[in-house]
C-alpha positions as a printed Julia matrix, in Angstrom:
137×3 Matrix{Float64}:
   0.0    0.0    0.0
   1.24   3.33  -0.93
   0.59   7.12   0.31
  -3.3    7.73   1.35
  -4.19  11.22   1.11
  -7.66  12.27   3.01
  -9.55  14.77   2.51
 -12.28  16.55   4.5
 -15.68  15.01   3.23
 -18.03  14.65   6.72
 -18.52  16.95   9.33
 -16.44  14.8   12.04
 -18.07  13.06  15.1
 -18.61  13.77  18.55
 -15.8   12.46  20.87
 -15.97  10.64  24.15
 -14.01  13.26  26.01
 -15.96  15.94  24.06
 -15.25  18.33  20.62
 -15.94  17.14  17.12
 -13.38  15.44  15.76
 -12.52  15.7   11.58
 -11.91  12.42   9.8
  -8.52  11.12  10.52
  -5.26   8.86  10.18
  -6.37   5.91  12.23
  -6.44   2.51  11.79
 -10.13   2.63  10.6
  -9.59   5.54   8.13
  -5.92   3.91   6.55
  -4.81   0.86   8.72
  -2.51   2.94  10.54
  -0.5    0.21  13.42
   1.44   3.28  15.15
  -0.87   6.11  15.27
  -3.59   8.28  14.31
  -3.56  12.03  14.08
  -7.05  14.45  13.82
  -8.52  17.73  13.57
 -10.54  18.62  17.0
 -12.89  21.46  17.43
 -13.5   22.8   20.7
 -16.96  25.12  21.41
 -16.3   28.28  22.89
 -17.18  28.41  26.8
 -16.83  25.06  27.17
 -15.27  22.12  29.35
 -14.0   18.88  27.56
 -15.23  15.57  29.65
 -11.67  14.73  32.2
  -9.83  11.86  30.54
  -6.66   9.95  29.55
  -4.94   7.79  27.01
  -4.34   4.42  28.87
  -0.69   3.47  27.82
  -0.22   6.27  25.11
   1.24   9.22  24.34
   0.07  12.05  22.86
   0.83  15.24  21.17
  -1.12  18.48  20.21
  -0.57  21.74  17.59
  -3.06  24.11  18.5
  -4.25  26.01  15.31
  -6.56  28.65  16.96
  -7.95  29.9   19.91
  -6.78  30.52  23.31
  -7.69  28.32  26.05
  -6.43  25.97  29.33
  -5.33  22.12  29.51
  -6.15  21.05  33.05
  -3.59  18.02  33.8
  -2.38  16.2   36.39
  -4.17  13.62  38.7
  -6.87  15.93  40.06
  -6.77  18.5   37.2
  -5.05  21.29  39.73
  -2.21  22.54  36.77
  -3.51  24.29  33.96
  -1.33  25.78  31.5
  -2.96  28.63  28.68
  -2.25  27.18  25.17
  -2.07  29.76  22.26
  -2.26  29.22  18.92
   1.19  27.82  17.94
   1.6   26.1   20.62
   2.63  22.04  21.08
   1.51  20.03  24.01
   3.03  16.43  25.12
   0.91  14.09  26.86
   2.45  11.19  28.68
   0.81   8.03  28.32
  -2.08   7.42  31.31
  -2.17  11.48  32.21
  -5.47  12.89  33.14
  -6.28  16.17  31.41
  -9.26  18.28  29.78
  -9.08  21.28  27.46
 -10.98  24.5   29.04
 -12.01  27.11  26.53
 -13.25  30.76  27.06
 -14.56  33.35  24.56
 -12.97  31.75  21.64
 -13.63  28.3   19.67
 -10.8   26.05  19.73
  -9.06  23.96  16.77
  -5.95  21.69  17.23
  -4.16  19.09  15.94
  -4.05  15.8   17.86
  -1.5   12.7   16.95
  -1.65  10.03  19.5
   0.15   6.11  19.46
  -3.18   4.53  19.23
  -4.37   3.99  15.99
  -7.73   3.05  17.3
  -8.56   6.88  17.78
 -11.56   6.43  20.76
 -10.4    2.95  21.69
  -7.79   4.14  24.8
 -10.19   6.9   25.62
 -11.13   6.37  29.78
 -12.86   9.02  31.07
 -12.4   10.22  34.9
 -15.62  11.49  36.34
 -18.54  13.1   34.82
 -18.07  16.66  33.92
 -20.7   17.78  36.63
 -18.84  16.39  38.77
 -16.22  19.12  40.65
 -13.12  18.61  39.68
 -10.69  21.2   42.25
 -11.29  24.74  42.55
 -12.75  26.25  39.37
 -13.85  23.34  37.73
 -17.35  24.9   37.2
 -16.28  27.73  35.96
 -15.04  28.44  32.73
 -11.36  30.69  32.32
């Protein structure tokens, strides 16, 4: 098998830990073994649901918008990502992206080529999660 180029044809799908998520490199979309890498879009004023990758890595480009990742076993550090910006994940870290006034696009490349598969999320988002949790930035 050679090259596969995709192109943009469906509007995405909801993910479990929240955002749409544009047709990607995955195992489902290409056979990927290694990886998959995707589009998200994040609402303005909104919380993403508190998850992690169980056993992988991850990596984020944020395109546009200004908002927080929350990170860290109960969510307490929270870094402001700008566009431009690259994030690491270590495999089996809880985090959640926070946006304010601004909708949200970044790039996301993770080792599992399953996309949703390694997905576990943490509590339900009404749930309080530390100090500010209901509360957007």
């Amino acid at each position: 098998m050679g090259c596969v180029i995709l192109r943009r044809e469906k509007d995405g799908y909801e993910g479990k830990q929240g955002g749409v998520f544009s047709e990607g490199v995955s195992a489902e979309s290409v056979g990927a073994k290694g990886l998959c890498m995707h589009v998200l879009h994040i609402p303005p004023n909104s919380k993403g649901e508190p998850h992690l990758h169980a056993g992988h890595e991850s990596a984020i480009y944020v395109i546009s918008g200004e908002h927080e990742i929350w990170h860290g076993d109960d969510l307490s550090s929270r870094d402001v990502l700008k566009p431009g910006d690259m994030v690491y994940v270590p495999a089996n870290m809880p985090h959640m992206p926070v946006t304010g006034e601004e909708p949200v696009t970044v790039v996301v490349a993770r080792t599992d080529p399953r996309e949703q598969e390694s997905v576990h999320l943490l509590r339900p988002r009404d749930e309080e999660y530390g100090e500010g949790y209901d509360k957007a930035p």
